[in-house]
N, C-alpha and C positions, 0 to 999 in steps of 0.2 A: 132221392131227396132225404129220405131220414137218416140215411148211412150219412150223410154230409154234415145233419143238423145234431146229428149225435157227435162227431169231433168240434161240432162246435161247442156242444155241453160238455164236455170232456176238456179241450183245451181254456175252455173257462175257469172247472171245475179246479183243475193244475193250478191257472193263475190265484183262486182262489186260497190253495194250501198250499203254494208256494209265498204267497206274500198274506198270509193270513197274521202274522205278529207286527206288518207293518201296518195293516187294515185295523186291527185293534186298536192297535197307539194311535189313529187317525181320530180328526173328533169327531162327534155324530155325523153331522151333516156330511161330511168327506164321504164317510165310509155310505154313507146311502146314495149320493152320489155316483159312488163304484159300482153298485150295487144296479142303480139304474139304467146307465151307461152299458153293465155289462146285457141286461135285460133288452134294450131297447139296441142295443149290436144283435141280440140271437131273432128279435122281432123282425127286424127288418132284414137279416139274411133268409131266415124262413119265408118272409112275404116275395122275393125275390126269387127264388128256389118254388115258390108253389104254385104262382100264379104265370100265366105265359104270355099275357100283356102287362107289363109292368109298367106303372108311373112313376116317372125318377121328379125328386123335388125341383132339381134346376129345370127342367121341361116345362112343371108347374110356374116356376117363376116367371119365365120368359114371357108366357102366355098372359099373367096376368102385369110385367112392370116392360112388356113391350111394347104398347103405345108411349110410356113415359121414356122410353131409348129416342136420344133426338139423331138417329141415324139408321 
């Protein structure tokens, strides 16, 4: 699992210094954004990769806007 989580901080890393002069010119908010997105991708492939029952969100949903499906 960490050899896995490591290419994923690594091909982040790349996106990061490969589009780093476009990130700059980005305004605040954009660039934190980026920033969040790319954090909250390595979040949720590591929780997927660590744990061996996994709860996917569309599973979550169904459960709770099931009774409101008129089928």
């Amino acid at each position: 699992m960490i050899k896995i989580l490591i290419i994923y901080v690594i091909a982040s890393a790349i996106i990061l210094i490969t589009d780093f002069k476009v990130i700059r010119d980005l305004p605040k908010i954009n660039r934190w954004f980026t920033y969040i997105f790319l954090l909250a991708g390595m979040g949720i492939f590591a929780y997927t990769l660590q744990i061996s029952r996994v709860v996917y969100a569309s599973v979550w949903l169904q459960k709770w806007l099931g009774p409101l499906v008129p089928f």
